[in-house]
C-alpha positions as CSV (number, residue, x, y, z in Angstrom):
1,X,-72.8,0.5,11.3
2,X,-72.8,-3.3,10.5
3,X,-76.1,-4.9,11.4
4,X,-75.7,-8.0,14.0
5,X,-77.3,-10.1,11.1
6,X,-74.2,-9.3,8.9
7,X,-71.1,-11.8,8.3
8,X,-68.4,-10.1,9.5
9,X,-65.6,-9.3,6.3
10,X,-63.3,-11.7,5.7
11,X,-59.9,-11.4,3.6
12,X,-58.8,-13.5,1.1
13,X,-56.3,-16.0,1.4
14,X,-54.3,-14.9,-1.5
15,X,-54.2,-11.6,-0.5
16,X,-53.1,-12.4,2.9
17,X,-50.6,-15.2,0.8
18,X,-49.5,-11.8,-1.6
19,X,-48.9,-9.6,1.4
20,X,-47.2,-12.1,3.4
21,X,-44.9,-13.0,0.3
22,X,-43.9,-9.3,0.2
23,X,-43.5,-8.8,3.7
24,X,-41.0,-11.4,3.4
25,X,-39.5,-10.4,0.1
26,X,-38.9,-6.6,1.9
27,X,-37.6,-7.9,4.6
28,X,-34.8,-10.3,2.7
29,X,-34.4,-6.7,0.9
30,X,-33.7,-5.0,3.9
31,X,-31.2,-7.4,5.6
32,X,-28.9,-7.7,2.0
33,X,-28.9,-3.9,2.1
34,X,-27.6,-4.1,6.0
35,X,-25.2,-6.6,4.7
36,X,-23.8,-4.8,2.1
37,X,-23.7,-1.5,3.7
38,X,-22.0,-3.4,6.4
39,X,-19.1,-5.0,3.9
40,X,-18.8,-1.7,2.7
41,X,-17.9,0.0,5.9
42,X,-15.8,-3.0,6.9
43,X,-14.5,-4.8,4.0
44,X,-11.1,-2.5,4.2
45,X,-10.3,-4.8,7.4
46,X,-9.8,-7.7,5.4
47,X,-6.8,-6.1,3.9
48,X,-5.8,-3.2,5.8
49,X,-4.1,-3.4,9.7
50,X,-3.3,-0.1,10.9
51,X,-2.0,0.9,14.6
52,X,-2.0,4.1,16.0
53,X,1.5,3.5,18.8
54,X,4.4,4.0,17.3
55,X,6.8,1.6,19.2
56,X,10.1,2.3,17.8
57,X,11.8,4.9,16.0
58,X,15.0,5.6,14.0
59,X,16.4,6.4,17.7
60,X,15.8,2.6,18.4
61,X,18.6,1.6,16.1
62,X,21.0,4.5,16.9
63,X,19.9,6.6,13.6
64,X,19.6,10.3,14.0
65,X,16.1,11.7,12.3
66,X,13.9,14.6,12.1
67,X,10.1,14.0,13.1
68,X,7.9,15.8,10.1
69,X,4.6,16.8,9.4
70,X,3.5,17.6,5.9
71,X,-0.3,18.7,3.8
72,X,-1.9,21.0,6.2
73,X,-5.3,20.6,6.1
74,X,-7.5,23.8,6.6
75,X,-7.5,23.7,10.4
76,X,-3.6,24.3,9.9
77,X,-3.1,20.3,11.2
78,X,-0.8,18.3,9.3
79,X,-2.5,14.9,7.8
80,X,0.5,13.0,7.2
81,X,3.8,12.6,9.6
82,X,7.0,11.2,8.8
83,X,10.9,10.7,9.5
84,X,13.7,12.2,7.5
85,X,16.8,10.4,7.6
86,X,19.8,12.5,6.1
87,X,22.6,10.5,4.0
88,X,25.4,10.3,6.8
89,X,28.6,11.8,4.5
90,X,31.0,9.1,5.0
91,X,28.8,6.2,4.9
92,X,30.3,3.2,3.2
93,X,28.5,1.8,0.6
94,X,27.4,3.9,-2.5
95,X,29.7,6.4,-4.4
96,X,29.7,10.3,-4.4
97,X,27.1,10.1,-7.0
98,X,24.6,7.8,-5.9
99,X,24.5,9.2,-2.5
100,X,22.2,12.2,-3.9
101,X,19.5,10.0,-3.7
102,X,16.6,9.7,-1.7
103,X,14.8,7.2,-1.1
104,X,10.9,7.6,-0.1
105,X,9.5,4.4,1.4
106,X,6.3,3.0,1.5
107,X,5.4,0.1,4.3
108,X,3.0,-2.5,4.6
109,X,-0.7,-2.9,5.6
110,X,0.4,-3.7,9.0
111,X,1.2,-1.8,11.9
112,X,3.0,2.0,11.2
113,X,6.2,3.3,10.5
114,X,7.7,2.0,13.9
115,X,7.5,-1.8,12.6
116,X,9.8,-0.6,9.3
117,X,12.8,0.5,11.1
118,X,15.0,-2.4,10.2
119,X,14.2,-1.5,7.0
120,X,14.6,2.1,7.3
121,X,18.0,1.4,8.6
122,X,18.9,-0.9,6.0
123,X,18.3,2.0,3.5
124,X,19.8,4.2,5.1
125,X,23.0,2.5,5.5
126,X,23.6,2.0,1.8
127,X,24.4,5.8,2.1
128,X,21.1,7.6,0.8
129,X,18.8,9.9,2.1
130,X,15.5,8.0,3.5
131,X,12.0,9.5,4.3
132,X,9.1,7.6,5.3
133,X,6.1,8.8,6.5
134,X,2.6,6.7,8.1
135,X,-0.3,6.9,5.7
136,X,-3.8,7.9,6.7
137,X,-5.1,6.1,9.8
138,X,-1.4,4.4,10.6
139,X,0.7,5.7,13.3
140,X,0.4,9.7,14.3
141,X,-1.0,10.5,10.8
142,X,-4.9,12.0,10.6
143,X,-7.0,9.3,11.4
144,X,-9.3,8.3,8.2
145,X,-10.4,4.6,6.8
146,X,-7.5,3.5,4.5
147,X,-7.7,2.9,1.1
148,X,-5.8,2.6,-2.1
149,X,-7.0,6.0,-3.0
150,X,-6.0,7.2,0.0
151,X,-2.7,5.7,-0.4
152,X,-2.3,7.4,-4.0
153,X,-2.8,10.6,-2.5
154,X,-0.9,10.1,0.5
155,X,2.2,8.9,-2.1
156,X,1.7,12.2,-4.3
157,X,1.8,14.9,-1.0
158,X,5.1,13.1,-0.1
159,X,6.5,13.5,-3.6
160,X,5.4,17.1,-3.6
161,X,7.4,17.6,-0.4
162,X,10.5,16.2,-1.3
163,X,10.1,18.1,-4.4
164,X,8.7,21.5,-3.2
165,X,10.1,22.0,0.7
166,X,12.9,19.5,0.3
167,X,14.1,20.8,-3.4
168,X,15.2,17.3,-4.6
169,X,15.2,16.7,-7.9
170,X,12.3,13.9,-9.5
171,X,15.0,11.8,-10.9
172,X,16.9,11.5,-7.5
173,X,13.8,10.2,-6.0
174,X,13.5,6.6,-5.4
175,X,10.4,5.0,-4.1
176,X,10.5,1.7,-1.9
177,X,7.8,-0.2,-1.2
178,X,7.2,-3.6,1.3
179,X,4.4,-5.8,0.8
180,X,1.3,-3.7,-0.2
181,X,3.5,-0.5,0.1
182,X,5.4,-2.6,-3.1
183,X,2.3,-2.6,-4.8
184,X,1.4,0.8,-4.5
185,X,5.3,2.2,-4.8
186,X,5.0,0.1,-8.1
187,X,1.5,2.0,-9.4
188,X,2.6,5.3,-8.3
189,X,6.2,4.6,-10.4
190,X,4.1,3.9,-13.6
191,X,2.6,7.2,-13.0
192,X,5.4,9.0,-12.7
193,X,8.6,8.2,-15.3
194,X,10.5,11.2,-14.2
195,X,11.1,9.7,-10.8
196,X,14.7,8.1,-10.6
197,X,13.1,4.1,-9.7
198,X,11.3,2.0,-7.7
199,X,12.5,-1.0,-5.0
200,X,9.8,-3.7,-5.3
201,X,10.2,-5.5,-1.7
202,X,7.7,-8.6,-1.0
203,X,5.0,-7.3,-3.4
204,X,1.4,-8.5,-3.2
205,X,0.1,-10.4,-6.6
206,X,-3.4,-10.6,-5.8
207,X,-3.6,-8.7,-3.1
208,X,-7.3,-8.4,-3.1
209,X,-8.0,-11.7,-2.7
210,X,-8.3,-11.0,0.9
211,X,-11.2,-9.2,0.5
212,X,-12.8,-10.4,-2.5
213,X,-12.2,-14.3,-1.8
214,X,-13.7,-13.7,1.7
215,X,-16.8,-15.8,2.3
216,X,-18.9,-12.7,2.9
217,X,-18.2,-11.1,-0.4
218,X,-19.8,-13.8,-2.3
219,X,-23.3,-12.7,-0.7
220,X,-23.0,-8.8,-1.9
221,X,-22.0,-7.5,-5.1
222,X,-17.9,-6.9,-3.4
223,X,-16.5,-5.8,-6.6
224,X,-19.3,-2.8,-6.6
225,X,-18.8,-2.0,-3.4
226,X,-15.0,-2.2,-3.0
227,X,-12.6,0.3,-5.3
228,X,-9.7,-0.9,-4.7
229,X,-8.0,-3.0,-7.3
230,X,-3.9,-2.8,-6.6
231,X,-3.6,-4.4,-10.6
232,X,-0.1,-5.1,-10.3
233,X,-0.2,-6.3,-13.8
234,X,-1.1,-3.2,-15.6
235,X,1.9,-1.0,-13.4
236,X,4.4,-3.2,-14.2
237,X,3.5,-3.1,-18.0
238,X,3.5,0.9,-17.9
239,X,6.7,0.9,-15.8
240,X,9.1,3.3,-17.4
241,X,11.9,3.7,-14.5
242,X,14.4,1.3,-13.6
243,X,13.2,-1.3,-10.7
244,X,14.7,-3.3,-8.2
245,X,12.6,-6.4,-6.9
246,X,13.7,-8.2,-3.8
247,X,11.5,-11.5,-3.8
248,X,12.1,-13.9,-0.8
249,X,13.3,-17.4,-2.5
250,X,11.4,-19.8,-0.4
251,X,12.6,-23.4,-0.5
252,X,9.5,-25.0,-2.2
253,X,7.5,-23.1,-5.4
254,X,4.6,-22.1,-4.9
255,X,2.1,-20.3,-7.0
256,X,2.4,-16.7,-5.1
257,X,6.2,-16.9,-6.6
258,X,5.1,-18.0,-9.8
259,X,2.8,-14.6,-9.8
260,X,5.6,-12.5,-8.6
261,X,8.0,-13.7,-11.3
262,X,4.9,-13.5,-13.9
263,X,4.2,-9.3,-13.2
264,X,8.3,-9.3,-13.2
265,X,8.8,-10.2,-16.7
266,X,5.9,-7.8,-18.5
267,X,8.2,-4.6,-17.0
268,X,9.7,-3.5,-20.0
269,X,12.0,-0.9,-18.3
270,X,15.5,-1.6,-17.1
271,X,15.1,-4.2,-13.8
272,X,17.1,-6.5,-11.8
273,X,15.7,-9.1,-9.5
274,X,16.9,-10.8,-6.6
275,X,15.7,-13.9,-5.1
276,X,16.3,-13.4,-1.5
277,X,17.2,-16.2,0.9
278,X,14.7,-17.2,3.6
279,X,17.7,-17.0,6.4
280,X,17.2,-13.1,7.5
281,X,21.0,-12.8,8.3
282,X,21.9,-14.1,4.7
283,X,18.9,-12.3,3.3
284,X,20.3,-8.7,4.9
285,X,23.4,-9.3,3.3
286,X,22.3,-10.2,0.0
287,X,20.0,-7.2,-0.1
288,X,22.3,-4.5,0.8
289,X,25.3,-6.6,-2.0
290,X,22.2,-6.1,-4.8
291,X,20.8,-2.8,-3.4
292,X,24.3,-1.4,-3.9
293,X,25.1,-2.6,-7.3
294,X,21.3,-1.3,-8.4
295,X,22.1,2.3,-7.6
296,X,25.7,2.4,-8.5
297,X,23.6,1.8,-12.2
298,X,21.6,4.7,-11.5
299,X,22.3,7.8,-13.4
300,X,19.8,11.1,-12.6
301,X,18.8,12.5,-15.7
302,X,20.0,9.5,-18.1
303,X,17.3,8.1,-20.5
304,X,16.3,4.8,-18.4
């Protein structure tokens, strides 16, 4: 026991200087970890804006289609759900042969499947088959964070059941995609040559701008913690099938056209491109006109 007599103990000011410089140090630790586990939970926000209502259907527009649900998971649940849109046998449009298509679309970031159906029907009026389903987390599918990965896979398990349940050949498979569906109908046509070709509709350059040129990614290491990438670049140059690119022709250049026109000429692969008026009547019109010439080129099985 300390004697009355006796100082009491004293601490030195560097110490308390040290401690208090770590404290602080830790503590600037702590909240950039929070901040980057936080961008890394949320970041997909920034690019991805999926709703659970459907709104509208095929039904909506008068076209007759069968609600589907494909990958069961182990609890016997399907993951995915979609709409199959048979080929109506006198529709005007394509010939005998091209009408053996179908085409699988991808939509957008936004919404579901119930904000494509103008689209849908656009497709389906050339005289083709057209499925569509909602990814992940969109619309009545299973409900999981989306992702580009997640989007891959989503993409395969709809090839496989055209291919397995529906029995449709690979090379009468056409992918279409809109806005970041482009993107990813683009990647997922590099990957797979035997499939008949790809519509590129409104595609995304540099799509991960959103996230990565957010003022919040510049205080965390984004590109660590984000995977996604959507490199249209390197799909277009490893494109093997014939594409179709409908890019809207807006009346002043800007640089997201210049891009789009860029990625356009390093496809190798047979292509066409159509610069779509801004007018949505004229732009309908000049779709279906270049939609229609595009698969009256097509021929399954031919060396593209």
């Amino acid at each position: 026991m300390r004697s009355p007599a006796e100082p009491p103990p004293t601490v030195s000011g560097r110490w308390l200087l040290a401690a208090l410089g770590i404290s602080i140090v830790a503590a600037a630790v702590c909240c950039w970890g929070v901040l980057c586990l936080l961008f890394w939970q949320g970041s997909w926000q920034l690019l991805y804006h999926p709703k659970n209502t459907v709104k509208s259907t095929p039904a909506s527009v008068g076209l007759k289609f069968d609600a589907v649900g494909f990958w069961a998971a182990d609890t016997g649940q399907t993951r995915l759900s979609g709409w199959w849109m048979a080929a109506e046998p006198d529709a005007a449009g394509l010939d005998a042969t091209a009408r053996r298509y179908t085409v699988l679309c991808l939509h957008g970031q936004d919404g579901n499947l119930g904000d494509s159906v103008d689209w849908l029907a656009e497709l389906h009026g050339l005289g083709v088959n057209v499925f569509a389903f909602d990814y992940r987390g969109y619309g009545k599918s299973e409900f999981v964070r989306p992702s580009e990965k997640r989007w891959r896979e989503d993409a395969e398990q709809a090839i496989q059941y055209l291919t397995n349940t529906r029995h449709i050949a690979p090379d009468a498979i056409v992918l279409a995609g809109d806005q970041l569906g482009a993107n990813l109908a683009l990647e997922v046509a590099a990957a797979h040559p035997e499939l008949g070709g790809v519509i590129v509709r409104e595609p995304m350059p540099d799509a991960m701008d959103k996230v990565f040129g957010d003022a919040r990614a510049r205080l965390v290491p984004a590109h660590w913690l984000v995977s996604d990438r959507y490199d249209m670049d390197a799909a277009a140059r490893a494109l093997l099938t014939p594409s179709m690119w409908l890019i809207r022709n807006d009346p002043l250049p800007n640089l997201d056209m210049v891009r789009k026109n860029e990625i356009y000429e390093k496809v190798t692969a047979r292509k066409m491109l159509m610069w779509v008026d801004a007018d949505p009547a004229s732009a309908a019109k000049q779709r279906d006109e270049a939609l229609a010439r595009w698969f009256g080129d097509l021929r399954p099985g031919a060396v593209n």
